[in-house]
OpenMM code with the backbone's topology and positions (N, CA, C; nanometers):
from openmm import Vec3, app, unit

residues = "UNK UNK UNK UNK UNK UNK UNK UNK UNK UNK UNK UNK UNK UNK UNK UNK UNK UNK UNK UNK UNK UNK UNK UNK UNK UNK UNK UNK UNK UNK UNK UNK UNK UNK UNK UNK UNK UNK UNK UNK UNK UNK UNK UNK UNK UNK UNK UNK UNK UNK UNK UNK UNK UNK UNK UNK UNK UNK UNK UNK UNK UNK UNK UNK UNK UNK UNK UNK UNK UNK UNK UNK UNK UNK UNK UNK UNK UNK UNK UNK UNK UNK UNK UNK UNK UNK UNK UNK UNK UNK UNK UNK UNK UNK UNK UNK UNK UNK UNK UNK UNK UNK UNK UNK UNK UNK UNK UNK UNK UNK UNK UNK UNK UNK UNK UNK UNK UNK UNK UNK UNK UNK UNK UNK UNK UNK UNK UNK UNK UNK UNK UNK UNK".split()
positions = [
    Vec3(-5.6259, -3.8446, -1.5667),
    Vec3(-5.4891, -3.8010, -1.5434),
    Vec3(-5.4135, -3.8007, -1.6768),
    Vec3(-5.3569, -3.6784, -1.7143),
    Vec3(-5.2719, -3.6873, -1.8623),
    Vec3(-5.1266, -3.6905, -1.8180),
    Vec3(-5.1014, -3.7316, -1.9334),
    Vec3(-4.9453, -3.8456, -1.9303),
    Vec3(-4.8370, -3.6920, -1.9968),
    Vec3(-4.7482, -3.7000, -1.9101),
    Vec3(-4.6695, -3.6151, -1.9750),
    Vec3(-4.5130, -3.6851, -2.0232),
    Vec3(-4.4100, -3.5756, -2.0677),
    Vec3(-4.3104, -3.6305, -2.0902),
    Vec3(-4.2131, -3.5780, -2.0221),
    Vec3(-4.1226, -3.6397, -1.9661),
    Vec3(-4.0327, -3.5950, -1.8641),
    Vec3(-3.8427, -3.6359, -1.9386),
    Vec3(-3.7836, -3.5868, -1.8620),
    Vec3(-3.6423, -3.5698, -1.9156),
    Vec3(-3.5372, -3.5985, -1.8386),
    Vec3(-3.4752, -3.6876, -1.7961),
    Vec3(-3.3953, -3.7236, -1.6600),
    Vec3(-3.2663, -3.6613, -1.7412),
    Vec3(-3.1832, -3.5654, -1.6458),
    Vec3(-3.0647, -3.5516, -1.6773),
    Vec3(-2.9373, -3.5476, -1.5636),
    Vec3(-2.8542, -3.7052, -1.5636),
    Vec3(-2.8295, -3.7598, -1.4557),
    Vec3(-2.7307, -3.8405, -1.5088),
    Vec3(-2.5441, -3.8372, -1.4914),
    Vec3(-2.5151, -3.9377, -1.5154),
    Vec3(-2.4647, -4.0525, -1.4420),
    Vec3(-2.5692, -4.0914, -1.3506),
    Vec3(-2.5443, -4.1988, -1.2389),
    Vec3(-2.6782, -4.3213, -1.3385),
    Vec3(-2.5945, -4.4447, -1.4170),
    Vec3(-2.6718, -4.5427, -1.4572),
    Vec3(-2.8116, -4.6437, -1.3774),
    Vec3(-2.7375, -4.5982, -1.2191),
    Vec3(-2.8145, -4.6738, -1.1333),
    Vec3(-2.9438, -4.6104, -1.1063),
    Vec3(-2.9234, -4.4364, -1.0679),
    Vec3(-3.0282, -4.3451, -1.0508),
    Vec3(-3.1204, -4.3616, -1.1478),
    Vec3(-3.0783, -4.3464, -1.2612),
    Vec3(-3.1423, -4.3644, -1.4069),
    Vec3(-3.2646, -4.5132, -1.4120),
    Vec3(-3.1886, -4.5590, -1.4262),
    Vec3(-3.2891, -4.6836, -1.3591),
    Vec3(-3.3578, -4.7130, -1.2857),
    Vec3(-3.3666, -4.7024, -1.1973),
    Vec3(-3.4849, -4.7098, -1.0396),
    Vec3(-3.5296, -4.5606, -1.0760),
    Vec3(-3.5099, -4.4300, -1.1114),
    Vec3(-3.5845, -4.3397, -1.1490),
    Vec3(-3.6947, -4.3557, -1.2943),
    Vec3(-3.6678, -4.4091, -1.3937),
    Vec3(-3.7313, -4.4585, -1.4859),
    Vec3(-3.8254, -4.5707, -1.4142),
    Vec3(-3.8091, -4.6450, -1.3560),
    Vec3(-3.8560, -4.7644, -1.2664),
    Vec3(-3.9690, -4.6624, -1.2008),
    Vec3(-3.9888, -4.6004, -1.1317),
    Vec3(-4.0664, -4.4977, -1.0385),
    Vec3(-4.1640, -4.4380, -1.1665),
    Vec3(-4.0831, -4.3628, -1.2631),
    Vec3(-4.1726, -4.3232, -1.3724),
    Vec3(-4.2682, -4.4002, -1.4248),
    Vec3(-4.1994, -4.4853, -1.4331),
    Vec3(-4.3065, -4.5877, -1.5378),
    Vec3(-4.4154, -4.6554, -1.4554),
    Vec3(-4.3833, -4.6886, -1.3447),
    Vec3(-4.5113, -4.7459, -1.2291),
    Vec3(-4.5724, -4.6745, -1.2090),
    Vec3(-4.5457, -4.5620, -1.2304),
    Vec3(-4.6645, -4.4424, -1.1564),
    Vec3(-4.7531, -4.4186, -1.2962),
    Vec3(-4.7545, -4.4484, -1.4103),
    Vec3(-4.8262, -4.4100, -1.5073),
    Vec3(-4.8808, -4.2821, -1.5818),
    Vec3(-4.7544, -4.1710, -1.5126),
    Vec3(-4.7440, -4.0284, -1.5018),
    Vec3(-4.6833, -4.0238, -1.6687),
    Vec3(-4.6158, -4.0930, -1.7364),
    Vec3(-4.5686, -4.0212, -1.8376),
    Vec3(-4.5840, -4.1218, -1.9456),
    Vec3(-4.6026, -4.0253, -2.0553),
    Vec3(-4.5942, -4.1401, -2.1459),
    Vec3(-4.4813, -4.1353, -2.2242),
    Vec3(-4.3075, -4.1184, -2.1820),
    Vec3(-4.2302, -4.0861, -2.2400),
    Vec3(-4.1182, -4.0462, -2.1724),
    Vec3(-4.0116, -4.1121, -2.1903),
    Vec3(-3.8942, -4.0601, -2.0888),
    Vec3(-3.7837, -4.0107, -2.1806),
    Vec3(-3.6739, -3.9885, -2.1392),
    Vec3(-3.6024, -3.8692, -2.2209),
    Vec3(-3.4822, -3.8704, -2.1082),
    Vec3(-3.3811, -3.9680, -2.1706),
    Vec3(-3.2728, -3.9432, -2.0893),
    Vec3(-3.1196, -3.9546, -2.1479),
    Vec3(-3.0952, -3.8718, -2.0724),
    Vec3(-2.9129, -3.7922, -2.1180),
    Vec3(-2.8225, -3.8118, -1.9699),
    Vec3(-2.7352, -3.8370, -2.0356),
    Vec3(-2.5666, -3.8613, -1.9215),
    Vec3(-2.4956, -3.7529, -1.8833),
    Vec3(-2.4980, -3.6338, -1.9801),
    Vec3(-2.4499, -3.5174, -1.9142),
    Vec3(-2.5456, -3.4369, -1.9619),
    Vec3(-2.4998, -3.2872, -1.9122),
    Vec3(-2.5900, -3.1713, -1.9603),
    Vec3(-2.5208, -3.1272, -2.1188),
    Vec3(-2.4025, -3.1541, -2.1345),
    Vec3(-2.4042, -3.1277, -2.2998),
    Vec3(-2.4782, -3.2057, -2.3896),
    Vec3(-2.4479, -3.3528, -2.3451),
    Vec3(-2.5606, -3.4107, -2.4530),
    Vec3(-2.7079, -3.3727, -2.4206),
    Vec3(-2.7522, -3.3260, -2.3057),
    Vec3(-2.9090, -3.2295, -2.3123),
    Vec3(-2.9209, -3.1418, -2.4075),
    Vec3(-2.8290, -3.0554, -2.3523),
    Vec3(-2.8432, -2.9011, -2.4882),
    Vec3(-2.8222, -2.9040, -2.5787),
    Vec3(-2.7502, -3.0017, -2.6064),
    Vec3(-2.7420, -3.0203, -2.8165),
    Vec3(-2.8891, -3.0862, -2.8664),
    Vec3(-2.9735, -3.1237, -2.7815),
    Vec3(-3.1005, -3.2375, -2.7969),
    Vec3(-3.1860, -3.1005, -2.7632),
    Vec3(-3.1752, -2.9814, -2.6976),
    Vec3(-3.2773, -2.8763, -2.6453),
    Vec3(-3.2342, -2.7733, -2.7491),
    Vec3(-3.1281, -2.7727, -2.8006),
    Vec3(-3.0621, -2.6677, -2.9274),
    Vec3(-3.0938, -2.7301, -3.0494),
    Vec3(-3.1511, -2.8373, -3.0718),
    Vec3(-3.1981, -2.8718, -3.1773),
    Vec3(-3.3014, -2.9177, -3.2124),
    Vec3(-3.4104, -2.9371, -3.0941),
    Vec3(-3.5340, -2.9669, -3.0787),
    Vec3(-3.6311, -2.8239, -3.0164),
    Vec3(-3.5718, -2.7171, -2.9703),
    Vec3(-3.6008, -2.6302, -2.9671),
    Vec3(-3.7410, -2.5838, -2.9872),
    Vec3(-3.7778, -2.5735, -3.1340),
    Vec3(-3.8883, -2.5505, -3.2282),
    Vec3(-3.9884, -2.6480, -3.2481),
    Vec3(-3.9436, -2.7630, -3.1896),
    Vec3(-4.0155, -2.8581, -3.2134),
    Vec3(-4.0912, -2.9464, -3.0742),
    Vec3(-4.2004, -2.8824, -3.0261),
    Vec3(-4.3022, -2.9240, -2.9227),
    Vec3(-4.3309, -3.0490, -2.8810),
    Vec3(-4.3840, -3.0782, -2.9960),
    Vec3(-4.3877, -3.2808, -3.0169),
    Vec3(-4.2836, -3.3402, -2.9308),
    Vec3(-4.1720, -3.3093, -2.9329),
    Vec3(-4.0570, -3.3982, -2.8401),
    Vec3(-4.0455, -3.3410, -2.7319),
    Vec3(-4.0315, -3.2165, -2.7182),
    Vec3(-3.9637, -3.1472, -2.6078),
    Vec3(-4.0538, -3.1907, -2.4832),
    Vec3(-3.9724, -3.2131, -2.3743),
    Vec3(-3.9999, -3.2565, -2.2477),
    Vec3(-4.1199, -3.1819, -2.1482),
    Vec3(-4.2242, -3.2410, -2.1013),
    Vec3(-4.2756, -3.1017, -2.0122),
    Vec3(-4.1933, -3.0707, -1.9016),
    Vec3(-4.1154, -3.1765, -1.8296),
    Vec3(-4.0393, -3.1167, -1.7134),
    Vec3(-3.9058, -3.2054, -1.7137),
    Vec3(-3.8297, -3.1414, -1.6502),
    Vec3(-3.6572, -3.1814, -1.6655),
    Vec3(-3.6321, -3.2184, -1.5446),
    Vec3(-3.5916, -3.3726, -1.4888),
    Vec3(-3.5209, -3.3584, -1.3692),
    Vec3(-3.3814, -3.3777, -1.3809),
    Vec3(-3.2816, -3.2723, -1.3544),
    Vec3(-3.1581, -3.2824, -1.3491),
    Vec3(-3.0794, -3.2512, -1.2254),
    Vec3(-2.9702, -3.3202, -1.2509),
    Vec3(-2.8687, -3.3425, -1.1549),
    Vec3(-2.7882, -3.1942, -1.1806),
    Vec3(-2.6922, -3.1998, -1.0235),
    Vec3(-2.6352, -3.0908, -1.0019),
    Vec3(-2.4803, -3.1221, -1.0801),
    Vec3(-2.4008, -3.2752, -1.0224),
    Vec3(-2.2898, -3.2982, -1.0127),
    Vec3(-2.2614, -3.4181, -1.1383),
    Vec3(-2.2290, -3.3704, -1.2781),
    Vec3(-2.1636, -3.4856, -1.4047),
    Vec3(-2.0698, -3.4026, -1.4564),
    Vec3(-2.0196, -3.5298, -1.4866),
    Vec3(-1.8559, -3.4594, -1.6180),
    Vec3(-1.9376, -3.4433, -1.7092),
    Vec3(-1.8276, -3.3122, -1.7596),
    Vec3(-1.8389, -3.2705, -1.9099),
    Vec3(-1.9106, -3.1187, -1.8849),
    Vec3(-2.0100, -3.1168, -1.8056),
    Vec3(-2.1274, -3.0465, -1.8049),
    Vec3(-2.2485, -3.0488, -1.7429),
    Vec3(-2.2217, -2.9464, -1.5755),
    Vec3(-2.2867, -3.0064, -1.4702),
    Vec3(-2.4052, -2.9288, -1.4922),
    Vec3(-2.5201, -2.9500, -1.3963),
    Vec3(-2.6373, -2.9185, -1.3505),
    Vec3(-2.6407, -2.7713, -1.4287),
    Vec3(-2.5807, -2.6823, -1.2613),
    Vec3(-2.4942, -2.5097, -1.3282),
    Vec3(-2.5069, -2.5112, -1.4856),
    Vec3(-2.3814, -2.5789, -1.5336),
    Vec3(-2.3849, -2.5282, -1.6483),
    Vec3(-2.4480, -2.5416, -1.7646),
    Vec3(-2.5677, -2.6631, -1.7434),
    Vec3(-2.6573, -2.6675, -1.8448),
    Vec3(-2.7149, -2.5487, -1.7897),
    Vec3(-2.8074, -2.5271, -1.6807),
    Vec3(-2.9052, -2.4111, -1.6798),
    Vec3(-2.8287, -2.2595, -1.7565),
    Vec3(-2.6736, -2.2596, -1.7575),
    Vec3(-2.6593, -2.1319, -1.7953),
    Vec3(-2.6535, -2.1278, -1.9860),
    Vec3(-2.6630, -2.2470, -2.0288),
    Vec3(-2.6621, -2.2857, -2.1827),
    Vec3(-2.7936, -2.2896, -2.1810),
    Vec3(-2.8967, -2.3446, -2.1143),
    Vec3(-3.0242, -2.3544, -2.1509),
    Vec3(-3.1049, -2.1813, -2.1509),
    Vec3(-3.0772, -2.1279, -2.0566),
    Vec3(-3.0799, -1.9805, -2.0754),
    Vec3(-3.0621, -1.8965, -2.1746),
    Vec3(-2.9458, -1.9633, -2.2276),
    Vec3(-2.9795, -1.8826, -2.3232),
    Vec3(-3.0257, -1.8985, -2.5172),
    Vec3(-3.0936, -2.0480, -2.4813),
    Vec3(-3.1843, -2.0563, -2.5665),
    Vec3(-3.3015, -2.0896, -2.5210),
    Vec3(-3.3729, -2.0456, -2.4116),
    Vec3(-3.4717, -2.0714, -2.3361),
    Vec3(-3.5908, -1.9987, -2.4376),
    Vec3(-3.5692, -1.8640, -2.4407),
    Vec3(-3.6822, -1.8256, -2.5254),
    Vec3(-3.7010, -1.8697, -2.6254),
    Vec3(-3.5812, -1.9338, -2.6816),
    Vec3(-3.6842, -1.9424, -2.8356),
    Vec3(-3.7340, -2.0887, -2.8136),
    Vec3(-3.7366, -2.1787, -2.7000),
    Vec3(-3.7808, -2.2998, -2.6613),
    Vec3(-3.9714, -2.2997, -2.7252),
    Vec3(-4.0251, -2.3220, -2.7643),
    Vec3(-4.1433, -2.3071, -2.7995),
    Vec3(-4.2592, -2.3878, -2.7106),
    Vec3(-4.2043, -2.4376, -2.6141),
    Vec3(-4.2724, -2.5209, -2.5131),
    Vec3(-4.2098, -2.4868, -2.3892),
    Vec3(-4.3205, -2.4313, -2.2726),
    Vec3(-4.2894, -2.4251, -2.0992),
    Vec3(-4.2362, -2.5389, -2.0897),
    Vec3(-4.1349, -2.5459, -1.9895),
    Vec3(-4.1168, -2.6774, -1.9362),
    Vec3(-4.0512, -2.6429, -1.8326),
    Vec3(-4.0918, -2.7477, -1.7196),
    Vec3(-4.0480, -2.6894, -1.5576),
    Vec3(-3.9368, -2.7729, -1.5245),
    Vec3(-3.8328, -2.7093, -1.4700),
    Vec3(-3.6968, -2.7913, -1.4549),
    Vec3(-3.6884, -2.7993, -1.3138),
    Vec3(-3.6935, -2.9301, -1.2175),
    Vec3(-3.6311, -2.9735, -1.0973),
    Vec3(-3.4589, -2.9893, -1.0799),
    Vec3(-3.3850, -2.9260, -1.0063),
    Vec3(-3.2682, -2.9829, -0.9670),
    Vec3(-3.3076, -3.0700, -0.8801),
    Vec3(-3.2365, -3.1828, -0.9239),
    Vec3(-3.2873, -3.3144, -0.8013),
    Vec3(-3.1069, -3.3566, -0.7753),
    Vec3(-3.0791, -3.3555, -0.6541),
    Vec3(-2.9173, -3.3823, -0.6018),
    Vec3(-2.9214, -3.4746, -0.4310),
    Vec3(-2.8251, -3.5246, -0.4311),
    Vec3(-2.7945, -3.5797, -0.3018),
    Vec3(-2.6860, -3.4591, -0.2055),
    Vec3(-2.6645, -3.3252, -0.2535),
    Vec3(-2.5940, -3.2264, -0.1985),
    Vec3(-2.7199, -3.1308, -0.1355),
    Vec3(-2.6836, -3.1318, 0.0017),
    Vec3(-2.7652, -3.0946, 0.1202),
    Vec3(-2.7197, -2.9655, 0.1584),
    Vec3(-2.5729, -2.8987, 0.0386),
    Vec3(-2.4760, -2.7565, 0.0861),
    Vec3(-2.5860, -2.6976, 0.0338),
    Vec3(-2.6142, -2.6001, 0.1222),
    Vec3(-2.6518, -2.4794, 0.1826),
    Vec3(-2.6790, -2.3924, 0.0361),
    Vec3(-2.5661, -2.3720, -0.0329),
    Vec3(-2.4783, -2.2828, -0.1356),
    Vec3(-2.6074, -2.3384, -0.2616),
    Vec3(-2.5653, -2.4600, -0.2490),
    Vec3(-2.6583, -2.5138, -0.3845),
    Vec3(-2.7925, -2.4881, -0.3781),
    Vec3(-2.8998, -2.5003, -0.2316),
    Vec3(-2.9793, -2.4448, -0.2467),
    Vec3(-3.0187, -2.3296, -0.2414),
    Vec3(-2.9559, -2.2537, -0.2049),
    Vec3(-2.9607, -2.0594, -0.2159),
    Vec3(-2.9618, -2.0763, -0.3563),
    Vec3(-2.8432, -2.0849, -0.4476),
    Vec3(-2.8399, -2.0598, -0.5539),
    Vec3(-2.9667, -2.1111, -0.6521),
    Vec3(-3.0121, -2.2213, -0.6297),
    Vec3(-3.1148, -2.2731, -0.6979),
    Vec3(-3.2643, -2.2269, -0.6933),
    Vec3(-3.2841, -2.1526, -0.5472),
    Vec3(-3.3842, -2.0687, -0.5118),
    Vec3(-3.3711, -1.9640, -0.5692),
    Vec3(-3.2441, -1.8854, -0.6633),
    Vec3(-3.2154, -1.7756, -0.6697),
    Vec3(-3.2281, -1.7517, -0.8828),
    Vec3(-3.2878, -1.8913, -0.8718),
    Vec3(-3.2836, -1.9236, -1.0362),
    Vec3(-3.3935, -1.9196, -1.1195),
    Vec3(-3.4313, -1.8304, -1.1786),
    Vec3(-3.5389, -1.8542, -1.2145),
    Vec3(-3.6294, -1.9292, -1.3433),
    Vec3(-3.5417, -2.0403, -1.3526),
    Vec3(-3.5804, -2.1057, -1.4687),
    Vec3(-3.6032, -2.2651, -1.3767),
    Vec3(-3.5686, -2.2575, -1.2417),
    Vec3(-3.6475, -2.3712, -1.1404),
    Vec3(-3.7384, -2.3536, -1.1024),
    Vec3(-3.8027, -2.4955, -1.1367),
    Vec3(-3.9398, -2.4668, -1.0549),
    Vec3(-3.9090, -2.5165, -0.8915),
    Vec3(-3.7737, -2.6138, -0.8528),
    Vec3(-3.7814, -2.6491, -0.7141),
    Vec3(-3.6419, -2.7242, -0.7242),
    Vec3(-3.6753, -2.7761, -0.6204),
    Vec3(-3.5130, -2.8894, -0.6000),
    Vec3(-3.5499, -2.9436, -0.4969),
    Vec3(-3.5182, -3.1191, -0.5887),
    Vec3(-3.5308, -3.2490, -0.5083),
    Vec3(-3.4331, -3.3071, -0.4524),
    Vec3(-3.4308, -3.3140, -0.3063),
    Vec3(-3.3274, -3.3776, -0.2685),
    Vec3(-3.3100, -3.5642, -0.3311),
    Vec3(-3.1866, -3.6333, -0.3394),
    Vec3(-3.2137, -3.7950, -0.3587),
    Vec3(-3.2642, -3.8238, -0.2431),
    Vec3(-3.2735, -3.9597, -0.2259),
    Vec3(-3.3190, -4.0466, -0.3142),
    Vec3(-3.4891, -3.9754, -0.4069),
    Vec3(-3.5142, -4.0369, -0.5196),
    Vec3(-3.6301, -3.9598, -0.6210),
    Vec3(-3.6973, -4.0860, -0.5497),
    Vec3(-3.8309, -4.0415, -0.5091),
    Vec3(-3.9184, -4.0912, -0.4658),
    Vec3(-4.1071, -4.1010, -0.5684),
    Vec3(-4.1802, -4.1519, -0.5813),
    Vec3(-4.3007, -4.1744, -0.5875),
    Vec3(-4.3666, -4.0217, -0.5800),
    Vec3(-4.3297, -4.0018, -0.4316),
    Vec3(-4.4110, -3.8973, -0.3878),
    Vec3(-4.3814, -3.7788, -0.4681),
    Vec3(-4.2450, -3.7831, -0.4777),
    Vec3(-4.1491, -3.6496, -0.4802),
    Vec3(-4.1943, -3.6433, -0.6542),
    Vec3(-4.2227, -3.7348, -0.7301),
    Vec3(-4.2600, -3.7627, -0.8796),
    Vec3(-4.4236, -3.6761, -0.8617),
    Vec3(-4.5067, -3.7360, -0.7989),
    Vec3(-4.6366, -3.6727, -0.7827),
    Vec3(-4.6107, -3.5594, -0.7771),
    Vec3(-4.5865, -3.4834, -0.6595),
    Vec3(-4.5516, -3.3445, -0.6242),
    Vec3(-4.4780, -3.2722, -0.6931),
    Vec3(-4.3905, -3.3142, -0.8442),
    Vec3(-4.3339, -3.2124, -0.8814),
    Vec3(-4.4415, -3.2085, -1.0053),
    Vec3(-4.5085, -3.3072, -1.0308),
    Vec3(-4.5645, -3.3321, -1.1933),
    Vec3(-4.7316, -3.2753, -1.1743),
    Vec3(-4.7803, -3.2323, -1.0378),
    Vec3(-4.9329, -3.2444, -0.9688),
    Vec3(-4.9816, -3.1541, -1.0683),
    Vec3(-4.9136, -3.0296, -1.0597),
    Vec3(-4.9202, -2.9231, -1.1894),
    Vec3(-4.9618, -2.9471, -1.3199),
    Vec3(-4.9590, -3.0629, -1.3918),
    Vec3(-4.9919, -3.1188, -1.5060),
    Vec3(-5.1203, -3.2285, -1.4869),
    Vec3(-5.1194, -3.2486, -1.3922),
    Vec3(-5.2460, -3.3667, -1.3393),
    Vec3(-5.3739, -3.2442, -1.3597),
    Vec3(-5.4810, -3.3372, -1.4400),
    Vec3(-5.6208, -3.2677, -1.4081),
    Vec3(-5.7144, -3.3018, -1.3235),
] * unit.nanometer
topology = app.Topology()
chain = topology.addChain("A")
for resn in residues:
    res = topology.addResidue(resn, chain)
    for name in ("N", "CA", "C"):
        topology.addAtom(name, app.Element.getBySymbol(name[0]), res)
């Protein structure tokens, strides 16, 4: 099983924790990567860009933080997505069950899915299985 690197972008301290907690027991990554809003993401994805070695294989981010929500990172990450030099598959993971959020997120094509909370074990397997050999 190879270890990847993942990217929590979430600014709930508690989530963050028991989600890192889940990461690290499961022995899925060798590397976590975490930000409080989506601006401090994209200044870290706008400047790491070019550079593979760091960049995350998959992003789980939140829908709902100040400064710079879910939305509006994906529409900043868009548009430095191509010159990103590394795939990387982005989960919206949210405790919002509206309707709206998941149309729209189905309608995105820089998601690979969307996790409802609580982040689970399983829900870690099943988004990362893709990288498992």
């Amino acid at each position: 099983m190879s270890q990847i690197k993942i990217c929590l972008i979430d600014d709930d301290k508690i989530y963050q924790f028991t989600t890192k907690k889940i990461i690290s027991n499961s022995k899925l990554a060798e590397e976590i990567l975490t930000f409080s809003d989506g601006e401090e993401a994209i200044e870290f994805f706008e400047a790491s860009k070019q550079n593979k070695e760091i960049l995350p294989d998959v992003i789980f981010l939140d829908i709902n933080m100040p400064y710079m929500d879910g939305w509006q990172f994906l529409e900043a990450y868009a548009k430095i997505h191509a010159e990103i030099l590394k795939p990387i598959r982005i989960y919206l993971v949210s405790s919002s069950v509206d309707e709206a959020d998941t149309k729209r997120a189905s309608e995105n094509n820089l998601l690979s899915g969307y996790i409802f909370k609580p982040f689970t074990k399983e829900k870690l397997i099943e988004a990362t299985s893709f990288f498992q050999s």
